[in-house]
C-alpha positions in Angstrom: 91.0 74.8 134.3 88.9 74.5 131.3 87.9 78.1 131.3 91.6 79.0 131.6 92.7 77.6 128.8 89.9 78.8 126.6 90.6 82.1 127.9 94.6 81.2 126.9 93.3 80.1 123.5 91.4 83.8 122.4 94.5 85.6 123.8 96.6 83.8 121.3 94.2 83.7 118.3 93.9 87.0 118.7 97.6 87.6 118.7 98.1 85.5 115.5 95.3 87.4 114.1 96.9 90.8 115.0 100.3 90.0 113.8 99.2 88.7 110.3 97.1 91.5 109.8 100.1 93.6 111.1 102.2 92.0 108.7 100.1 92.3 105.4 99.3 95.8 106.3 103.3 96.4 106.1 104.4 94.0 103.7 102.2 96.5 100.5 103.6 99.3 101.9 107.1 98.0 101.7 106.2 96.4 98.1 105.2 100.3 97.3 108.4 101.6 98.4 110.9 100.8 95.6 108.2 102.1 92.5 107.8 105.2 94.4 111.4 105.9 95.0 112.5 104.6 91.5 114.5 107.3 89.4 112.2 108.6 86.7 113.6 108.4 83.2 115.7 110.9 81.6 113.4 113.1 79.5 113.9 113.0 75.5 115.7 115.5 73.4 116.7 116.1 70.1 119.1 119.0 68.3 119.4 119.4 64.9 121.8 121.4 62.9 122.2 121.4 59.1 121.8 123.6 56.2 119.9 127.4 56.9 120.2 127.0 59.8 122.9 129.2 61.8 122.7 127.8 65.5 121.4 124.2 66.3 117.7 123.6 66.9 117.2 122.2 70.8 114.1 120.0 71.3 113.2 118.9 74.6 110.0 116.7 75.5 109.2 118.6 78.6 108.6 122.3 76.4 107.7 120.5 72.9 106.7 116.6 73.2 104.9 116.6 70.3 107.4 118.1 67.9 110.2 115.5 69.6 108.4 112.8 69.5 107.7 113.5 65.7 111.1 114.0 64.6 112.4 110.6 67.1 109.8 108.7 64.4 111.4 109.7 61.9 114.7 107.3 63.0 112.8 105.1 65.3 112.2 102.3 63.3 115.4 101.6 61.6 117.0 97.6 61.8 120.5 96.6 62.6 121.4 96.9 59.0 120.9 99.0 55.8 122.0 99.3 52.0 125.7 100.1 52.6 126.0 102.7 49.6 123.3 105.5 49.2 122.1 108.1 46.5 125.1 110.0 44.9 125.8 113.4 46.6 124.4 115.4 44.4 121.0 113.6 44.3 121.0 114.1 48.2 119.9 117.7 48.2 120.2 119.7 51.9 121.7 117.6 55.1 120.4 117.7 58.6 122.0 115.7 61.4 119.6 115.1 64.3 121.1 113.9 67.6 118.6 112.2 69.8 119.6 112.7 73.9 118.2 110.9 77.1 118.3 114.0 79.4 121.6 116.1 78.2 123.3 112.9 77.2 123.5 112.3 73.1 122.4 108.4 72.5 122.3 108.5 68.7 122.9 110.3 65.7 121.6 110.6 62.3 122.0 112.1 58.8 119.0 113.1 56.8 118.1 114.3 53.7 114.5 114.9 53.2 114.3 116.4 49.9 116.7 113.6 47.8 115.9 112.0 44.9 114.0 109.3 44.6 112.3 110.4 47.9 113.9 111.0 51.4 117.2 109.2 52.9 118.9 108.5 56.5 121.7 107.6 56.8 123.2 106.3 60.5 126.6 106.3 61.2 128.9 103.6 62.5 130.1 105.8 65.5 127.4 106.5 67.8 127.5 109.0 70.6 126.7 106.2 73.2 129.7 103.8 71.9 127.6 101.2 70.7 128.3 98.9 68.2 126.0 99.3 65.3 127.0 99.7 61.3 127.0 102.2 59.1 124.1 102.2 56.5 121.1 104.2 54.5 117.7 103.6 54.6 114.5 105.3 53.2 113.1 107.7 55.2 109.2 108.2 55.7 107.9 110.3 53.1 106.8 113.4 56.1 110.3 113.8 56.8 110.6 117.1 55.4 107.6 118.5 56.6 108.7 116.6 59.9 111.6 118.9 60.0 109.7 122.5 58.7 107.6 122.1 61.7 110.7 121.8 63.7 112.2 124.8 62.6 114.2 123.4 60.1 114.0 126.3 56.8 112.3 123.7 54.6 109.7 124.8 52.0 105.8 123.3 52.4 105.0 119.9 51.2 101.6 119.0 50.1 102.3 115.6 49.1 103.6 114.4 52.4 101.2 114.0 54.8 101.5 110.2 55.8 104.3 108.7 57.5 105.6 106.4 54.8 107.4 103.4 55.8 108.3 102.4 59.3 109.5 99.4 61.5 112.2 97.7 63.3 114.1 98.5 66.6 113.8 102.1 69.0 116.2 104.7 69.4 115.3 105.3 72.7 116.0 102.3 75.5 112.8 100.2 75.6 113.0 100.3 79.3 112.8 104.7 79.0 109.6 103.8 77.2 107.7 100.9 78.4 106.2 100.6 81.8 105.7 97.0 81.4 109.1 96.9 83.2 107.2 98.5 86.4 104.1 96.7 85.9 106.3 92.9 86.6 108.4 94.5 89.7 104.7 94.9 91.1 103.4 92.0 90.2 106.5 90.0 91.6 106.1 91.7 94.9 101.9 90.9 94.8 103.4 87.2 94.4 106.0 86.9 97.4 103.3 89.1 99.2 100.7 86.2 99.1 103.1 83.4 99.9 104.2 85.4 102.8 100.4 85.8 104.1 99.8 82.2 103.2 102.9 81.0 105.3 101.2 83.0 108.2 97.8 81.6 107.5 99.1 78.2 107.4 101.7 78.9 111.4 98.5 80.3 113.1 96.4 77.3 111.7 98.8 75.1 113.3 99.4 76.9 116.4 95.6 76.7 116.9 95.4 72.9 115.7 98.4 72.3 118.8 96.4 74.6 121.2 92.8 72.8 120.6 94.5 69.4 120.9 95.8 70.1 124.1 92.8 71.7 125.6 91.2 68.6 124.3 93.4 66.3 126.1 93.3 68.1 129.4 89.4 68.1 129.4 89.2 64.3 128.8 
């Protein structure tokens, strides 16, 4: 009788043991899934069109990242709210509108004016292409806008006097969630957690199976 229910108690231990590895083998797997099937972020674009130039310029991050990512820093930084009158028109010198896109789809617009007075200017509409609310307003722009835009295509003559950025901060163009994976990093994280609670709950059902088992065997030996 005794060597019975020993032999009972490996078959089950080993059961328990099989199942729970089963289960955390799975359980990643299944944590996995969702990351590897999530959509993929529409890729950056910009166009520009303004004066010289007789068709609009298309950037797209997956033929010239470098060059879209430059001219995006250029608007980037803006805050909610700017000066509310700008430079007088004729100070403004040439115009270029940029229109930053998430795949095909315009997000934002801007007007700018690299070689005004007083140094460059944006200026950002009230209506956006995405319909959100935001108010009209000018802001400086960084002092490399213009040779920003020559590299771009835009027919700007060479400035040797521009080569920092200038001034920058405040809030993205671009959705933060396009551009930080931080997002990604807490969905995993989150499924690391209920991961170990689920192997602890199975820890903690074969411990007491076991416990009941050995208690038993113990009272039918006596």
């Amino acid at each position: 009788m005794v060597g019975r229910m020993r032999r009972l108690l490996g078959v089950v231990a080993a059961a328990a043991l099989a199942a729970a590895l089963g289960l955390a083998a799975v359980a990643p797997a299944r944590a996995a899934g969702p990351a590897q099937v999530a959509p993929k972020p529409p890729p950056a674009g910009v166009d520009i069109t303004g004066d010289g130039l007789s068709e609009p310029l298309r950037l797209r991050s997956e033929t010239q990242p470098a060059l879209v990512l430059a001219v995006i820093d250029q608007v980037n930084w803006f805050g909610r709210t700017g000066a509310p009158t700008g430079p007088k028109a004729a100070n403004l010198g040439p115009k270029y509108t940029i229109v930053v896109l998430a795949g095909e789809t315009p997000k934002q617009t801007y007007d700018l004016y690299p070689l005004a007075k007083g140094g460059p200017r944006a200026y950002r509409p009230a209506k956006q292409p995405d319909a959100r609310k935001t108010s009209a307003g000018w802001f400086l722009g960084r002092l490399n806008m213009s040779e920003t835009l020559r590299h771009a295509g835009v027919p700007l003559e060479r400035q040797f006097d521009t080569l920092s950025g200038g001034v920058g901060g405040g809030e993205r163009v671009i959705p933060e969630d396009a551009l930080n994976p931080a997002k990604d990093l807490d969905t995993a994280i989150g499924e690391l957690q209920r991961l170990l609670l689920l192997n602890l709950g199975v820890v903690l059902v074969i411990t007491s199976g076991l416990a009941g088992i050995a208690l038993l065997v113990r009272r039918r030996t006596r």
